[in-house]
LOPAVEX-27269 format. One record per atom (N, C-alpha, C): y, z, x. Coordinates in steps of 0.1 Angstrom, whole numbers, padded with zeros to 4 digits, always signed. Last residue first. Example, Ala and Ser with C-alpha at 12.3 -4.5 7.8 and 13.67 -1.06 7.14 Angstrom:
residues 2
-0022+0071+0128
-0011+0071+0137
+0000+0079+0129
-0057+0078+0132
-0045+0078+0123
-0033+0078+0132
***
This chain:
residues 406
-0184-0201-0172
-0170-0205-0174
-0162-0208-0190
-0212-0177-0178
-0205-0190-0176
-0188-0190-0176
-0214-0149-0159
-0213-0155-0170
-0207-0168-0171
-0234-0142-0129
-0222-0145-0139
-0223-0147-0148
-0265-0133-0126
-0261-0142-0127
-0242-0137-0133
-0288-0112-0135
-0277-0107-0126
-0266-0117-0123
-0301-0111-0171
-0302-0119-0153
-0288-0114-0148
-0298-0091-0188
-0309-0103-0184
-0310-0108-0174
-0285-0063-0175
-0286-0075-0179
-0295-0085-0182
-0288-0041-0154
-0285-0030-0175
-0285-0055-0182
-0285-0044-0136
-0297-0039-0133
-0300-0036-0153
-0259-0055-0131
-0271-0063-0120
-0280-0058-0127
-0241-0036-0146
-0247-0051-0150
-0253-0058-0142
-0230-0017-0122
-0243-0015-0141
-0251-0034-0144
-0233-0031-0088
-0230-0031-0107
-0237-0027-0117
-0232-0018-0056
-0243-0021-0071
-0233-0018-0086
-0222-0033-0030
-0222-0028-0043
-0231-0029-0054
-0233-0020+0004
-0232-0031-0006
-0234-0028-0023
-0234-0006+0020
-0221-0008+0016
-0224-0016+0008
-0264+0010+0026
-0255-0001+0038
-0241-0011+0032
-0263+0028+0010
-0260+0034+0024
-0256+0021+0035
-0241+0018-0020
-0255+0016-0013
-0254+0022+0000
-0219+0022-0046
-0218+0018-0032
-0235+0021-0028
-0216+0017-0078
-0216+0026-0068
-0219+0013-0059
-0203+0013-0113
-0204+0006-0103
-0209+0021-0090
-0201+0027-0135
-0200+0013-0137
-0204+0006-0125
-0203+0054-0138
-0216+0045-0134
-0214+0031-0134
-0179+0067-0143
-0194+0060-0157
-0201+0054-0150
-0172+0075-0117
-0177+0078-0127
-0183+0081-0139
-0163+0040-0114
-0176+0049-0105
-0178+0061-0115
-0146+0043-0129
-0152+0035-0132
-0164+0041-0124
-0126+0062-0122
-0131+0061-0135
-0146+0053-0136
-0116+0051-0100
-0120+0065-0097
-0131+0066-0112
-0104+0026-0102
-0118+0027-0091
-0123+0043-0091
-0092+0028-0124
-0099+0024-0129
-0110+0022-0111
-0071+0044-0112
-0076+0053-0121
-0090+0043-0125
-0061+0029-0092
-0068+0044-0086
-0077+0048-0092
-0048+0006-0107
-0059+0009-0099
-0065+0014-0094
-0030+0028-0122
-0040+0021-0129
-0050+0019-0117
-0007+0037-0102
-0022+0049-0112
-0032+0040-0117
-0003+0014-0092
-0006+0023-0088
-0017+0033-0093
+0012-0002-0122
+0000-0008-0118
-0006+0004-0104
+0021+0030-0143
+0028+0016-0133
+0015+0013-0126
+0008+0037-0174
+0015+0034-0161
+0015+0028-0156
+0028+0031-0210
+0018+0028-0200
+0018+0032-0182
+0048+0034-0226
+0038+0048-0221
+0031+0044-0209
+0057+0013-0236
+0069+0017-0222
+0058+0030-0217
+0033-0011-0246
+0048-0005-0248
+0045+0005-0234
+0012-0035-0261
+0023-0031-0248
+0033-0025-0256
-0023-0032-0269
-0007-0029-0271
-0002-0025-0260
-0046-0057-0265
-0036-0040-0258
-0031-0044-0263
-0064-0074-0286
-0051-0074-0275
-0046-0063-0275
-0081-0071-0309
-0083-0075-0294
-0074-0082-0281
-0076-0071-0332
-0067-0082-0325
-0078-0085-0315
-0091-0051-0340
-0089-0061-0351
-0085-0071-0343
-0085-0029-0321
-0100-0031-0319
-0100-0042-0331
-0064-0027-0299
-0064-0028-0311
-0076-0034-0312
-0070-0005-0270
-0067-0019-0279
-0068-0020-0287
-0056+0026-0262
-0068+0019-0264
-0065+0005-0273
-0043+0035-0236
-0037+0037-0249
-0049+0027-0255
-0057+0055-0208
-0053+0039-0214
-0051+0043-0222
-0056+0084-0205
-0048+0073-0199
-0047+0061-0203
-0065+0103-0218
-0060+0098-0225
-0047+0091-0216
-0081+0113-0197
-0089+0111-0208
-0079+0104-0218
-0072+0125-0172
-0073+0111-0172
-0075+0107-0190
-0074+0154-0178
-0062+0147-0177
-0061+0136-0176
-0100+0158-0178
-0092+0161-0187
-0078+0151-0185
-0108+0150-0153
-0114+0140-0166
-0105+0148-0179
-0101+0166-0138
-0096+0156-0135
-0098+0144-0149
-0112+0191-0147
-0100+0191-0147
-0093+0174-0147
-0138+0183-0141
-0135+0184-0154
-0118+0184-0154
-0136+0180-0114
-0141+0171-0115
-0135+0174-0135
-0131+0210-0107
-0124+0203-0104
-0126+0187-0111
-0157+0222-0118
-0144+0226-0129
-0132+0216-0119
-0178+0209-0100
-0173+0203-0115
-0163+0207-0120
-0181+0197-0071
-0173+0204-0079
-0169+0202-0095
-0197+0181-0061
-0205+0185-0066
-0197+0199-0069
-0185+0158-0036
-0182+0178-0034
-0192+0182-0043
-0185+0139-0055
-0194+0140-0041
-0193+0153-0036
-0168+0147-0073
-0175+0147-0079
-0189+0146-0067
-0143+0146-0061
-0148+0158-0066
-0161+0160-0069
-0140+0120-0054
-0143+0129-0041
-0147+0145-0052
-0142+0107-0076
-0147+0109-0074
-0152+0113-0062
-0116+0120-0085
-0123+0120-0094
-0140+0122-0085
-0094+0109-0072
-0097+0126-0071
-0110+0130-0073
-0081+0087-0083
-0086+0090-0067
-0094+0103-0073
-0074+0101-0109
-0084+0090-0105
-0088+0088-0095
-0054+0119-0102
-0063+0125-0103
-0077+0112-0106
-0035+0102-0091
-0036+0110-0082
-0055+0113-0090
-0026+0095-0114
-0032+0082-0107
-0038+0091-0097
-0007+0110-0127
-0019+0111-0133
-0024+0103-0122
+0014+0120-0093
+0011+0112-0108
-0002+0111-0112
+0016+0155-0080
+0013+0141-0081
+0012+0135-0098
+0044+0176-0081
+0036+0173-0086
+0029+0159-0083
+0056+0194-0051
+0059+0182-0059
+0044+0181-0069
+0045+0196-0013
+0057+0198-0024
+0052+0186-0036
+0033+0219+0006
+0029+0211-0002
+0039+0212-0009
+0015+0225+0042
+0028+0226+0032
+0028+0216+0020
+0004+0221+0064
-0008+0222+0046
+0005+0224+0039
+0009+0216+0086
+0013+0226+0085
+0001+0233+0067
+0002+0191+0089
-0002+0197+0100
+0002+0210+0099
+0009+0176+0066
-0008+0172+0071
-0008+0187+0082
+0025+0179+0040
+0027+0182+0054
+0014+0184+0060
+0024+0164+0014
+0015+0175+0020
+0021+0171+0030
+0030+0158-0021
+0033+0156-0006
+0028+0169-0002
+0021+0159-0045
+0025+0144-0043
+0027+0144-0032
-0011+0179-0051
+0006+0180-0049
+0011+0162-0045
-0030+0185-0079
-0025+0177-0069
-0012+0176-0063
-0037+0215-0099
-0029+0203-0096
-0031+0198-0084
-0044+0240-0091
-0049+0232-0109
-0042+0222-0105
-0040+0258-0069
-0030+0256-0081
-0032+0245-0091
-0066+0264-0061
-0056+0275-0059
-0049+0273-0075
-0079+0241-0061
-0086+0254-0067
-0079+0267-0066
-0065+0221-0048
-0065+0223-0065
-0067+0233-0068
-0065+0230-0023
-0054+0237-0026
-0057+0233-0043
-0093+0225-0019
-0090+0244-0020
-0075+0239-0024
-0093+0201-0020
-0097+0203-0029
-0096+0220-0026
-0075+0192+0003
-0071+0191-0013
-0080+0197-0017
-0091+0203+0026
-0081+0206+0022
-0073+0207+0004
-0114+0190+0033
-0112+0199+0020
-0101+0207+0019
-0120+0168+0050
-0110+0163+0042
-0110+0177+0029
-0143+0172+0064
-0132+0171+0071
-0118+0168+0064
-0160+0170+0043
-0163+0178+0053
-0147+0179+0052
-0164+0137+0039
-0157+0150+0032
-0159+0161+0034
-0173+0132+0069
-0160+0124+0062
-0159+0136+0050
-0196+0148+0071
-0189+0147+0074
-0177+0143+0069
-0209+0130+0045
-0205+0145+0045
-0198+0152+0054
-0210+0099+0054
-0206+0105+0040
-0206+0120+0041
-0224+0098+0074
-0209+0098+0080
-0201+0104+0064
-0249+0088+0069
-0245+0098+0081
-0235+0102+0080
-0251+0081+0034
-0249+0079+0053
-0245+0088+0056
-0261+0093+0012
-0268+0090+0023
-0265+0085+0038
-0238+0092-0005
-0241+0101-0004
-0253+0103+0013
-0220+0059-0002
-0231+0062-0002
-0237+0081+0001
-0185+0069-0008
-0195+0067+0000
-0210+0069+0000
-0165+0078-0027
-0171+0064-0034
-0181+0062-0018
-0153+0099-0015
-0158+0105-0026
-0169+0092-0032
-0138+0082+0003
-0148+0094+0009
-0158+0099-0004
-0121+0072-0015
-0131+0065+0000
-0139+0074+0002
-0104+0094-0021
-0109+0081-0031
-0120+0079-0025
-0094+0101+0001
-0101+0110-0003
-0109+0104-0014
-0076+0078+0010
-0087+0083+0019
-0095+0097+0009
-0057+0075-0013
-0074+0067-0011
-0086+0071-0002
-0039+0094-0009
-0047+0097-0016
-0060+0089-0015
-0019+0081+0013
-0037+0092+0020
-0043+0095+0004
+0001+0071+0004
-0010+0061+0009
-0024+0071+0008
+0015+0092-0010
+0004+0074-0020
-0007+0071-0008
+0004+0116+0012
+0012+0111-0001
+0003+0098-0005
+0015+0134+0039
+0002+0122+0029
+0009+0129+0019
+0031+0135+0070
+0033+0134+0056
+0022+0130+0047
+0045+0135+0094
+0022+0138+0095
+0024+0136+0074
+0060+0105+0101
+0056+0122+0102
+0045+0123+0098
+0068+0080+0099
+0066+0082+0091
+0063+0098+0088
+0071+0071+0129
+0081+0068+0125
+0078+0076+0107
+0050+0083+0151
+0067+0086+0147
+0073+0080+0142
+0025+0103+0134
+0030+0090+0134
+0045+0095+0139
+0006+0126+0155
+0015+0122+0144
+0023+0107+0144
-0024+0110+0176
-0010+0122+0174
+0001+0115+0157
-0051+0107+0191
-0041+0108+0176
-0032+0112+0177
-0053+0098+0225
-0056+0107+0214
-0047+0105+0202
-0045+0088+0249
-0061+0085+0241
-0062+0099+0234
-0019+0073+0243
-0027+0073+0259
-0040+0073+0253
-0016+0074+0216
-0009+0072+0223
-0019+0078+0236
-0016+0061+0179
-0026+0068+0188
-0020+0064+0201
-0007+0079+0144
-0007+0067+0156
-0016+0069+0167
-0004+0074+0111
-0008+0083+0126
-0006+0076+0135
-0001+0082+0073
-0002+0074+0087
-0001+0082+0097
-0002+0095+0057
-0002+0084+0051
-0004+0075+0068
-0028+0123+0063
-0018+0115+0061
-0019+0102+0059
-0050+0149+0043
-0048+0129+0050
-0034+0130+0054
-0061+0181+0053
-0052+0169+0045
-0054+0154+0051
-0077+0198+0066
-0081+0192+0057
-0075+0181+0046
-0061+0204+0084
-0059+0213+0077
-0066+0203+0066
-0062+0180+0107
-0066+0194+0111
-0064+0203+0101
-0063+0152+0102
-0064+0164+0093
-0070+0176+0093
-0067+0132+0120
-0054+0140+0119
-0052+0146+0105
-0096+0140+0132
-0085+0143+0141
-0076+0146+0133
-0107+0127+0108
-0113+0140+0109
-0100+0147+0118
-0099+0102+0104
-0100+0113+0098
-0098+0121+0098
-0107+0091+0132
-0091+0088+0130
-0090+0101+0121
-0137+0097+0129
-0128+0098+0144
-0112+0104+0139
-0137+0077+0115
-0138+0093+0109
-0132+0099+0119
-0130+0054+0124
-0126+0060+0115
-0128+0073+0115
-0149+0052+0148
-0139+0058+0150
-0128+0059+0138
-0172+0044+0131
-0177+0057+0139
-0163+0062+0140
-0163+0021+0124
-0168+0029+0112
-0168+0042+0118
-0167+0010+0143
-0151+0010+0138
-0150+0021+0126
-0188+0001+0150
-0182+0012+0160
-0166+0011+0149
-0193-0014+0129
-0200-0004+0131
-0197+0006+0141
-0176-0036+0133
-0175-0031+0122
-0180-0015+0125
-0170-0058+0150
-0167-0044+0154
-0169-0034+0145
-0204-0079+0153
-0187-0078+0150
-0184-0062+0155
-0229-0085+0148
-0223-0087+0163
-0208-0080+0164
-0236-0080+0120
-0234-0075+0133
-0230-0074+0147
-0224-0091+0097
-0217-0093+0109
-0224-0084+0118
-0232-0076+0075
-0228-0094+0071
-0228-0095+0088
-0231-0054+0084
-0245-0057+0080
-0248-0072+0076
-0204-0046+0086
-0213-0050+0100
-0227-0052+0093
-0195-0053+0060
-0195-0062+0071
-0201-0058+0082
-0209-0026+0055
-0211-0041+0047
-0208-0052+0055
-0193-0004+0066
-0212-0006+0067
-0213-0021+0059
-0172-0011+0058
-0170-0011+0072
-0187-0012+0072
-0168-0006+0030
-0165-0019+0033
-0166-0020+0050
-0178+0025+0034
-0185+0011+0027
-0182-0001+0031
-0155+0036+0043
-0167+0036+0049
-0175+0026+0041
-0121+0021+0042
-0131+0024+0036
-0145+0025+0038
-0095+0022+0057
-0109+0017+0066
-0124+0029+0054
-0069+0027+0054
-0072+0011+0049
-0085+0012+0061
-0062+0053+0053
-0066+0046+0042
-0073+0036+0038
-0050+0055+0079
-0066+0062+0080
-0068+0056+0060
-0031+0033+0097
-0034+0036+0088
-0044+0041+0080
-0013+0027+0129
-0030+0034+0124
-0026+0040+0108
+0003+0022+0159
+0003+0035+0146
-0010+0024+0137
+0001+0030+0193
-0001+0023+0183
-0001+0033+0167
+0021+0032+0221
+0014+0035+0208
+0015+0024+0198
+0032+0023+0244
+0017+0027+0245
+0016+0034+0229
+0046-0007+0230
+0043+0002+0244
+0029+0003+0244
+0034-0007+0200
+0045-0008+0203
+0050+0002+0223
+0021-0021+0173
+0022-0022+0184
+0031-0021+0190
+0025-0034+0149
+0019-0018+0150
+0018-0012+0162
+0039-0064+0145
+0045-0050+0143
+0037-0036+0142
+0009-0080+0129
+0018-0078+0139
+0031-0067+0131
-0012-0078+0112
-0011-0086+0126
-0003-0085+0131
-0019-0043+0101
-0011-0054+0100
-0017-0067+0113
-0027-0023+0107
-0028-0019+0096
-0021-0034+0091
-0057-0022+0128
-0042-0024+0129
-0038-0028+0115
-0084-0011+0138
-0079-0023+0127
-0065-0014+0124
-0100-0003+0170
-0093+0002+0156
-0086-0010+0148
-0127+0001+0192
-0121-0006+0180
-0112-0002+0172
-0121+0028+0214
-0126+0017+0211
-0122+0006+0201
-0115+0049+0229
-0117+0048+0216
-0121+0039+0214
-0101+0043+0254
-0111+0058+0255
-0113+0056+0238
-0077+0027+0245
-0080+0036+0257
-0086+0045+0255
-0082+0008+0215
-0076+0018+0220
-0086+0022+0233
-0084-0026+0206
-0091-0018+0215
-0080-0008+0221
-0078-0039+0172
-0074-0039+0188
-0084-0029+0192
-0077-0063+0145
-0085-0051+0158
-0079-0055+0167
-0064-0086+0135
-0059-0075+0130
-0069-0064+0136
-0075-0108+0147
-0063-0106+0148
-0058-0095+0144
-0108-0108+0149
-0096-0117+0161
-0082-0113+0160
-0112-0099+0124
-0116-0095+0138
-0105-0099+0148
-0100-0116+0109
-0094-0102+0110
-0099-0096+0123
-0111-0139+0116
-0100-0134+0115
-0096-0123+0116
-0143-0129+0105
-0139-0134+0116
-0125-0135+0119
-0137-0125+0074
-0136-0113+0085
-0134-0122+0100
-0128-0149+0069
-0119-0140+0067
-0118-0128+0080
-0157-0166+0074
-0140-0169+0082
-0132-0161+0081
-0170-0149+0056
-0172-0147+0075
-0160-0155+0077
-0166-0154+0030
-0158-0140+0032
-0162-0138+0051
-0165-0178+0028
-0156-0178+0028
-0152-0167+0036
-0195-0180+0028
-0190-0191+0040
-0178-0182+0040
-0199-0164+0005
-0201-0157+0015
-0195-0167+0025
-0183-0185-0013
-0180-0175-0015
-0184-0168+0001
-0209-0201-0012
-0194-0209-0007
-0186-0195-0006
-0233-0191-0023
-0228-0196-0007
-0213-0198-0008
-0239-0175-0049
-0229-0189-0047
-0223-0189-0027
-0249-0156-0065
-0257-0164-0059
-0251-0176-0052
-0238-0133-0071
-0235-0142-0081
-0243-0154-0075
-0243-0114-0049
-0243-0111-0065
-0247-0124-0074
-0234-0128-0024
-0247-0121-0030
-0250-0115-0046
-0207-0136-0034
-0217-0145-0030
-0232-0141-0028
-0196-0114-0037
-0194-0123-0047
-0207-0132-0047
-0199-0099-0009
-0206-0095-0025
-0207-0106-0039
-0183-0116+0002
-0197-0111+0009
-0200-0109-0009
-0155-0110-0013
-0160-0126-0012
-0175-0123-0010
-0151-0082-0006
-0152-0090-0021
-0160-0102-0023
-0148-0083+0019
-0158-0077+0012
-0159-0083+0001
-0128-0102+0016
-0140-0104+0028
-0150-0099+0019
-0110-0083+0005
-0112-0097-0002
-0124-0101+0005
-0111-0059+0021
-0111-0058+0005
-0116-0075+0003
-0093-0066+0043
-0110-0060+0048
-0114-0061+0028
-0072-0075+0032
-0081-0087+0040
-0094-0081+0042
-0061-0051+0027
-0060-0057+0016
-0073-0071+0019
-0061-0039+0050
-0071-0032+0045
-0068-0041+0031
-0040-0054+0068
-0053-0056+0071
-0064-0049+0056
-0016-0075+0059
-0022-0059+0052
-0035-0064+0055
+0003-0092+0076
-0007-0096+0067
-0007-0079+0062
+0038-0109+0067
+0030-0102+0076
+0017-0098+0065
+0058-0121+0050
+0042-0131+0063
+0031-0126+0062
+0078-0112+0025
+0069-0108+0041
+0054-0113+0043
+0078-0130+0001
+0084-0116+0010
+0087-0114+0022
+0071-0159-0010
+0066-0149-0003
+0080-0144+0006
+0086-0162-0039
+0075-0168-0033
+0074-0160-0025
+0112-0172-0063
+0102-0165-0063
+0091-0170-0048
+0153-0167-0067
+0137-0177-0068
+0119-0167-0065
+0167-0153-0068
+0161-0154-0081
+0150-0162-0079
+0180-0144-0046
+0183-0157-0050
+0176-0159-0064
+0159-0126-0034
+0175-0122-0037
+0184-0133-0046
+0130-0133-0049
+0138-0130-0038
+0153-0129-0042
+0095-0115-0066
+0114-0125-0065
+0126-0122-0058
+0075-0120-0044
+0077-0117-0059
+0094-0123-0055
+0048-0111-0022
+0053-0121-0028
+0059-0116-0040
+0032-0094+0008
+0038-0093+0003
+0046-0111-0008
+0011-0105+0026
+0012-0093+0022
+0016-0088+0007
+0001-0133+0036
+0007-0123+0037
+0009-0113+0020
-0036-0137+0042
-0028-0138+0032
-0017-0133+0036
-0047-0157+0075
-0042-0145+0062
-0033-0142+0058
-0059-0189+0068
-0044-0178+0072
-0045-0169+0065
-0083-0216+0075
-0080-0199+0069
-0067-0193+0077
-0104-0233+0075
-0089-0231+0080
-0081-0223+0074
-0129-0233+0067
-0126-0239+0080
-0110-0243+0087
-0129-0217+0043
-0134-0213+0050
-0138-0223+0069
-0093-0214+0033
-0107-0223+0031
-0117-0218+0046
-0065-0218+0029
-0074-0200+0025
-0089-0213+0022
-0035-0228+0027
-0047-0228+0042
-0056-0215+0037
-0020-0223+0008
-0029-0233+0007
-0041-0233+0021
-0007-0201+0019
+0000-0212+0018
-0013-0225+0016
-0017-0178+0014
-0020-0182+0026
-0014-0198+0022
-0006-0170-0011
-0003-0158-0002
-0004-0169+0011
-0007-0191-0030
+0007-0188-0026
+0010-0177-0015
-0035-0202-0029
-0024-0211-0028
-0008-0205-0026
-0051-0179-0027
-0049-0187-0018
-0037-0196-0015
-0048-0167-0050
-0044-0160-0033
-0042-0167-0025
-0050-0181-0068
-0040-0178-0068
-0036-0174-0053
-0078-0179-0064
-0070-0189-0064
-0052-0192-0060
-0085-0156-0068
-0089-0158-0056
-0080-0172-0054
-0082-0151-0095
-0072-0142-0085
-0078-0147-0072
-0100-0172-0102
-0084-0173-0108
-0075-0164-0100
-0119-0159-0100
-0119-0175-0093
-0104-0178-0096
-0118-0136-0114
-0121-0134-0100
-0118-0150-0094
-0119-0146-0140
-0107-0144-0134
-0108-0141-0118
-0149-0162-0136
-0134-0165-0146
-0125-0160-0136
-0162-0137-0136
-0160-0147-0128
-0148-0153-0126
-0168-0109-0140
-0160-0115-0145
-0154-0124-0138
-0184-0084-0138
-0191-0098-0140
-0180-0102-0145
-0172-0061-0130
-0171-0065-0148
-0178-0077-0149
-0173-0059-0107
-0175-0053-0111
-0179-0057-0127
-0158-0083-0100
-0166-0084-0101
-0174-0072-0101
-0126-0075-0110
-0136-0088-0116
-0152-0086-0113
-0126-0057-0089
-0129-0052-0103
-0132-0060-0115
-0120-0071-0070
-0132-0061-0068
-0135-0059-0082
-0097-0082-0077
-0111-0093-0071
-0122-0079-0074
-0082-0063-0075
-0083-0070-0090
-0094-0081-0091
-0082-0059-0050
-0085-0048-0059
-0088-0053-0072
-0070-0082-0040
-0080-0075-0032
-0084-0071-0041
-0044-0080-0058
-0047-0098-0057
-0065-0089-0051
-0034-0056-0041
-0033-0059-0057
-0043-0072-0060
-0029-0066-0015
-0037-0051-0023
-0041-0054-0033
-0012-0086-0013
-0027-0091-0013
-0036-0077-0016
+0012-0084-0039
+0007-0076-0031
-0006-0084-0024
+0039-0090-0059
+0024-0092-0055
+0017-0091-0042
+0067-0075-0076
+0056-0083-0065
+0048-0083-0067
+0095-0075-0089
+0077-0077-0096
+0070-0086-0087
+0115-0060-0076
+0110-0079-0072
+0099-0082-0078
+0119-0032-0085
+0125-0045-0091
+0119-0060-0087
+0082-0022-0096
+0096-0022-0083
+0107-0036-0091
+0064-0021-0112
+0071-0011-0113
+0082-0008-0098
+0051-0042-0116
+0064-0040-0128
+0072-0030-0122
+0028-0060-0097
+0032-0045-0099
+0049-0047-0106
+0006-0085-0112
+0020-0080-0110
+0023-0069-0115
-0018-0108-0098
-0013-0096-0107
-0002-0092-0100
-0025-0139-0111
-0013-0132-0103
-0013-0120-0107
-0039-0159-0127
-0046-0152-0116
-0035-0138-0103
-0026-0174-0148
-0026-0183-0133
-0035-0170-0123
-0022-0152-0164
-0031-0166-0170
-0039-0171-0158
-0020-0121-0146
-0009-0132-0149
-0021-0142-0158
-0024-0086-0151
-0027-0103-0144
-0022-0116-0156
-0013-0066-0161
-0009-0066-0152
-0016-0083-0145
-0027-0061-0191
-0008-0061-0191
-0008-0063-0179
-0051-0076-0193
-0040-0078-0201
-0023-0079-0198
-0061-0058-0170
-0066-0073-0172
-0049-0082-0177
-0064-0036-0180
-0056-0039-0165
-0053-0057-0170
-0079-0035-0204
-0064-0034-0206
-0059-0033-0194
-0102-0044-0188
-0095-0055-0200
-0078-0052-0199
-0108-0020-0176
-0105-0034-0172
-0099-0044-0181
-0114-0005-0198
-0098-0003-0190
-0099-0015-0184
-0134-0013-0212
-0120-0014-0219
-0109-0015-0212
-0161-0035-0201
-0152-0021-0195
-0135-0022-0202
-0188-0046-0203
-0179-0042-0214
-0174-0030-0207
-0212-0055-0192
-0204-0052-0183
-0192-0049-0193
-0222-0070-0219
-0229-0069-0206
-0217-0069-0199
-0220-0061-0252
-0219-0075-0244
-0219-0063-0231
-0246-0055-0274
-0238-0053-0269
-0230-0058-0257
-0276-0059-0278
-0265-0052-0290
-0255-0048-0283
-0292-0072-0262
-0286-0078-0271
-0278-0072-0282
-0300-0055-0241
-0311-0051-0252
-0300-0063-0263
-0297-0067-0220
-0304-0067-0222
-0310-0068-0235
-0262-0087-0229
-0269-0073-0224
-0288-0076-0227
-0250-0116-0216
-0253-0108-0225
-0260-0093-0220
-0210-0115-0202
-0227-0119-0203
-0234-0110-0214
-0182-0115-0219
-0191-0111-0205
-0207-0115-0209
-0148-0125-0216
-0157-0123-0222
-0172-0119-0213
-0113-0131-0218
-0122-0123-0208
-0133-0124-0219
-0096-0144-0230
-0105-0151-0226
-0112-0145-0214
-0074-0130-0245
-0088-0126-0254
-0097-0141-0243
-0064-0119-0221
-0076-0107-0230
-0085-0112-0235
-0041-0132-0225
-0053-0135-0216
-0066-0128-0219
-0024-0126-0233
-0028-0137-0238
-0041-0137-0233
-0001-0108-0227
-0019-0100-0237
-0024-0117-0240
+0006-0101-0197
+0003-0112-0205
-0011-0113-0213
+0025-0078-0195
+0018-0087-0188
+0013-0096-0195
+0051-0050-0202
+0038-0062-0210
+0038-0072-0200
+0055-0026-0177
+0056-0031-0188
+0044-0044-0191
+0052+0004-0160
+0045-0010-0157
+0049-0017-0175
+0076+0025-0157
+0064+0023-0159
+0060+0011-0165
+0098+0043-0139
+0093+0028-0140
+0081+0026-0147
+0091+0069-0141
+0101+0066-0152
+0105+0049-0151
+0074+0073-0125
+0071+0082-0136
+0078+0076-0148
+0070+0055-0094
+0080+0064-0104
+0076+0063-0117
+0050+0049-0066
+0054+0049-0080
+0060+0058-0090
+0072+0039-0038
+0063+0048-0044
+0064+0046-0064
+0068+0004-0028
+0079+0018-0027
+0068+0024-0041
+0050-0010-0004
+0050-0006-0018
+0061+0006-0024
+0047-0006+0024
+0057-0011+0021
+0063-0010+0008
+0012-0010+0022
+0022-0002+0026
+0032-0012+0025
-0012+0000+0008
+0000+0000+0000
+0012+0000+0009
***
């Protein structure tokens, strides 16, 4: 999320385009009394935040950008929902306006980052620069598309990606080894490097090295937790860190602060195969938040990583991340708390139309994606495997594992 200015309470994500809803539809179900991968909150992300054309848009800054986060996460959750259609429509879109038409598996640009409307009124890309943990997301996305759905061209696509990112968004720290640079350029600077501990989800790092072994994946995975474990000496995340001769130290341009970005790292930890090595450790090293909920019933919005100082309430979005690191803890009155307060986050669709209602309650696209990868793992709609690869309700609850037609 970086660069993303934080989500406000009092911006909240307006109408998207309920046109689209009604051409989500899903395979059949086994037992034929019910359609196959039917997830409401996806629909109602679907509805108010992606565009006809495959664009999703955050409402809740003035340039209604688009993010390759956003464009990454909305691939994931297509295919989650067996929802080809739009997955081929946000991959499209990615291509043609993030990587300027060059997004093919024998001439590939990564995406930049950033696209929405410029000072001029016109519209198109922001900032070049790429977001590695948005490119580690679509890779993965692409790997799984293509094992899921049975379609080579997809997997062709997601090894040129990672191959890329290998080559341009990893570097080699002094006495550390592999780390993924939270960008291709600007993280670098002398002898420090700054380091984003969010954008290295332990799944998506066991998946490509199991697409890739030869790659960095597998020692990259080892010095995540590494990154982790180091700069939350009080059990907290920050949003950022850096790393100077050969050890972690506080970020200097951002302080030991967690906030939006570090809530995923506890998201990530909570969505890890319970079976790898690195899944209890990694939440191990991260219980800070969950003794400060068990003090004060809440999520704070800011934590001082190196002191535990806490200011501010977090947004409901908070408690969707939350969900299911709680629930890998095997803390339930934390895990109830969190399901209390989510329980009346979507506003539910008009079950005659089958179009969301848009109005001003809704939140800003932030809480929504937190809340539908924290929710969603929670009903089982989806988990992760000890070698990263995703399992869908609807691989195993379908007639065949196949997509749904066009």
């Amino acid at each position: 999320m970086r660069g993303t200015a934080f989500p406000v309470r009092s911006q909240l994500a307006r109408a998207a385009v309920a046109a689209l809803t009604a051409t989500v539809s899903f395979a059949a179900c086994a037992s034929g009394a019910a359609p196959c991968g039917e997830w409401p909150a996806y629909r109602e992300f679907v509805s108010r935040l992606v565009q006809p054309d495959g664009r999703v848009i955050d409402y809740s800054v003035p340039q209604q950008q688009t993010t390759s986060e956003g464009q990454s996460y909305a691939m994931f959750f297509a295919l989650v929902a067996s929802d080809r259609a739009t997955f081929d429509k946000l991959l499209q879109w990615t291509r043609t306006n993030l990587s300027g038409g060059r997004f093919d598996s024998n001439n590939l640009t990564l995406p930049a980052w950033q696209w929405g409307r410029k000072p001029d009124g016109s519209y198109g890309v922001l900032d070049r620069n790429s977001a590695s943990d948005a490119d580690l997301w679509i890779a993965y996305d692409l790997f799984e598309a293509g094992r899921l759905w049975h379609e080579p061209a997809y997997t062709k696509l997601g090894y040129a990606l990672a191959t890329q990112i290998a080559q341009q968004e990893v570097t080699n720290l002094n006495g550390l080894g592999p780390m993924l640079l939270p960008g291709r350029e600007g993280f670098q600077s002398g002898a420090t490097t700054r380091v984003n501990p969010s954008y290295l989800p332990l799944p998506l790092l066991r998946a490509l090295a199991s697409q890739m072994p030869s790659g960095p994946w597998a020692k990259l995975a080892e010095n995540a937790y590494t990154l982790v474990k180091t700069t939350a000496p009080r059990g907290f995340a920050p949003d950022w860190a850096a790393y100077r001769g050969s050890q972690f130290v506080v970020d200097p341009d951002k302080g030991d602060v967690g906030s939006y970005d570090a809530i995923r790292v506890y998201l990530w930890a909570g969505l890890a195969a319970p079976g790898d090595p690195l899944a209890k450790p990694w939440l191990a090293a991260l219980g800070g938040m969950r003794e400060q909920i068990a003090s004060t019933g809440v999520p704070p919005e800011h934590v001082a990583t190196t002191s535990g100082a806490t200011k501010g309430e977090a947004p409901l979005g908070f408690w969707g991340a939350l969900l299911p690191y709680f629930n890998a803890l095997g803390d339930a009155r934390a895990a109830g708390l969190a399901q209390a307060h989510l329980a009346s986050f979507w506003t539910p669709a008009d079950s005659a139309g089958g179009q969301a209602p848009h109005n001003n309650n809704q939140p800003p696209y932030y809480d929504q994606v937190l809340t539908l990868f924290g929710t969603g793992a929670a009903e089982g709609r989806y988990r992760f495997d000890e070698a990263g690869r995703l399992v869908p309700r609807w691989e195993t609850s379908c007639q065949s594992a196949t997509a749904r037609a066009y």
